[in-house]
C-alpha positions as CSV (number, residue, x, y, z in Angstrom):
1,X,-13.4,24.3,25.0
2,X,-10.4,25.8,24.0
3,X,-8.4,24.3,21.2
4,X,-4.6,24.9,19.7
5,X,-3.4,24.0,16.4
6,X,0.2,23.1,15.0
7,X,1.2,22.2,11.6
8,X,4.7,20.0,11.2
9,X,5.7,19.9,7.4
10,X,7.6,16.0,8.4
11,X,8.8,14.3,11.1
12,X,12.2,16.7,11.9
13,X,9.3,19.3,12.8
14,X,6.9,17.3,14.8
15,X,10.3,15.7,16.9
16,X,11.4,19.5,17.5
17,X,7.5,20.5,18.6
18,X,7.5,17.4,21.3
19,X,10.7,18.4,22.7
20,X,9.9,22.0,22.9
21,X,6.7,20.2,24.8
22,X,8.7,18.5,27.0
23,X,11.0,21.0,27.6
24,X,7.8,22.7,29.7
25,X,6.3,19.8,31.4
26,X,6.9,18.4,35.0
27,X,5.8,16.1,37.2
28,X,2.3,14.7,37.3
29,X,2.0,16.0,33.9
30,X,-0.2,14.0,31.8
31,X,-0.3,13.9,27.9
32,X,-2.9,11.8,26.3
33,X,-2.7,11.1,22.4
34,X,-4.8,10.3,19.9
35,X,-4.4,9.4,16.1
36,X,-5.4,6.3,13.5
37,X,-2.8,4.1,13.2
38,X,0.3,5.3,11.7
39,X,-0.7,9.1,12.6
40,X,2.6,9.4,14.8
41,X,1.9,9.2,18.1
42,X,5.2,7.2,18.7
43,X,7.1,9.4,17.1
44,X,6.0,12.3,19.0
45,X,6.1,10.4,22.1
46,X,10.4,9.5,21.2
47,X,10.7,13.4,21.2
48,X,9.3,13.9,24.2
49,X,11.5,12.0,25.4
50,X,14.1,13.6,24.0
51,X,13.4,16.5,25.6
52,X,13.0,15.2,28.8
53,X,16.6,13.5,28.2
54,X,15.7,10.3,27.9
55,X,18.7,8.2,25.8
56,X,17.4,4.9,25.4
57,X,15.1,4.0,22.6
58,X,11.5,4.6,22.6
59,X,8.7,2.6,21.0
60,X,5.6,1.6,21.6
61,X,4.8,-0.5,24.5
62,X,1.8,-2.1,22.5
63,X,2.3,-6.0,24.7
64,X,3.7,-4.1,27.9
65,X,1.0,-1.3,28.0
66,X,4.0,0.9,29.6
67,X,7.1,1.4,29.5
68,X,9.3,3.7,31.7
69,X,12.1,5.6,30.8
70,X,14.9,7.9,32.8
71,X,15.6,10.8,32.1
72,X,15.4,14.5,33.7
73,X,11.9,13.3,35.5
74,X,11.2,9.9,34.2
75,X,8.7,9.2,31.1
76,X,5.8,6.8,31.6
77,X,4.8,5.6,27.9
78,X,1.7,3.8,28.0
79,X,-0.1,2.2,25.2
80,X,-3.4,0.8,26.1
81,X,-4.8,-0.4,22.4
82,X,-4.9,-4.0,23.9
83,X,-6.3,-3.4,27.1
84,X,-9.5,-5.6,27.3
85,X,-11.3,-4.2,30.0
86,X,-11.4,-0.6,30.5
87,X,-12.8,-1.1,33.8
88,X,-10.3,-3.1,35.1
89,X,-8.0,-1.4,38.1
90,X,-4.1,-1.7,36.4
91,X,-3.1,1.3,38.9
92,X,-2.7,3.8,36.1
93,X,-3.5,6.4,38.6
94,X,-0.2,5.2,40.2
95,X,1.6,6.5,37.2
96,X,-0.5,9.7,36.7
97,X,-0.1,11.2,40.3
98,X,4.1,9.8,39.9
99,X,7.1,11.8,39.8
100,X,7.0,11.2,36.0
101,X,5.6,12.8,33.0
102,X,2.9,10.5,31.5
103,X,1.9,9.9,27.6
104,X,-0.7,7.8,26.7
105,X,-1.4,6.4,23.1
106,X,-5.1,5.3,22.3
107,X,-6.1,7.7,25.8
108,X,-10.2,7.1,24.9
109,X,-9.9,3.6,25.8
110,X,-9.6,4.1,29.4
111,X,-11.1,7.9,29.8
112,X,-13.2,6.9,32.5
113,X,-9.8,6.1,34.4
114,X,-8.2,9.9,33.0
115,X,-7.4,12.5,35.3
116,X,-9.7,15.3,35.1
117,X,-6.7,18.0,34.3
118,X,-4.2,16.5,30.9
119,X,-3.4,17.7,27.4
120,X,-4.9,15.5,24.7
121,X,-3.2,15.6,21.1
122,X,-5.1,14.8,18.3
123,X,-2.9,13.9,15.5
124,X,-4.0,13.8,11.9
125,X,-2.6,13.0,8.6
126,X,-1.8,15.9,6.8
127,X,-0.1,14.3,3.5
128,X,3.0,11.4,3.5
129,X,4.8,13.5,6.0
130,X,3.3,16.5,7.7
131,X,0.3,16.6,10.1
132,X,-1.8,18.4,11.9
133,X,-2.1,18.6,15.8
134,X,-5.2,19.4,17.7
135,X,-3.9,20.5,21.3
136,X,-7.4,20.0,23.4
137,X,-6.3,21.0,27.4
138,X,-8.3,20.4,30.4
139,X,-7.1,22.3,32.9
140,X,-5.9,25.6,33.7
141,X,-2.3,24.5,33.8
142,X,-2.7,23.4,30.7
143,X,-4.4,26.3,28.7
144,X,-1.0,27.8,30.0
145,X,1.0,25.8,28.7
146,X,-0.6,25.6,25.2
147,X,-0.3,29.3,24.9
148,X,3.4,28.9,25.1
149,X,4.0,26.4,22.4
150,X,1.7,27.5,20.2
């Protein structure tokens, strides 16, 4: 499997990465992430938004699950940390086959649910304030679109 790899000195760098991101994607685009706690997958996820236009405030729907914003094709954030039963149907297919550009935090939690075609993100620590991102795409559409970030 193919992998990309980005470095972000702090979080000015990993904002301006995500909206360079986002200034590529369209609908039905799906962007899992993965990180511990604290690794910044909110804050990648507000500038995705920012490059999709989106004005209100992001953060993390960690109660709600998700959160939809509007911007130049809406933004469907989802958090599923606290979902209890990976199993269970909450029609997140719904929100992958949308109009909308999806980001999920904590995506291995429901992988059996996961389209088969998405970009996952690894994010790791890299020091106080820069990290490392693991771009992992599955999906021809997405090996594209890696080689134009990275």
């Amino acid at each position: 499997m193919q992998q990309f790899e980005i470095i972000s000195a702090n979080e000015e760098e990993t904002v301006q990465f995500a909206e360079n991101l986002a200034a590529r994607l369209t609908s039905g685009d799906v962007i899992a992430l993965e990180g511990d706690l604290g690794a910044g997958k909110t804050a990648f996820t507000k500038g995705i938004a920012s490059g999709l236009g989106v004005t209100r405030n992001v953060n993390s729907p960690t109660f709600t699950i998700i959160k939809e914003y509007r911007g130049r094709i809406p933004l469907y954030h989802m958090d599923v940390y606290r979902v209890s039963n990976a199993e269970e149907d909450l029609g997140f297919e719904e929100y992958f086959e949308g109009e909308g550009v999806t980001v999920i935090e904590w995506a291995h939690l429901i992988k059996d649910q996961l389209p088969e075609d998405l970009l996952v993100i690894y994010i790791f620590r890299n020091g106080d304030t820069s990290r490392r991102f693991v771009l992992e795409p599955h999906g021809e559409r997405y090996v594209s679109l890696c080689k134009e970030i990275v």
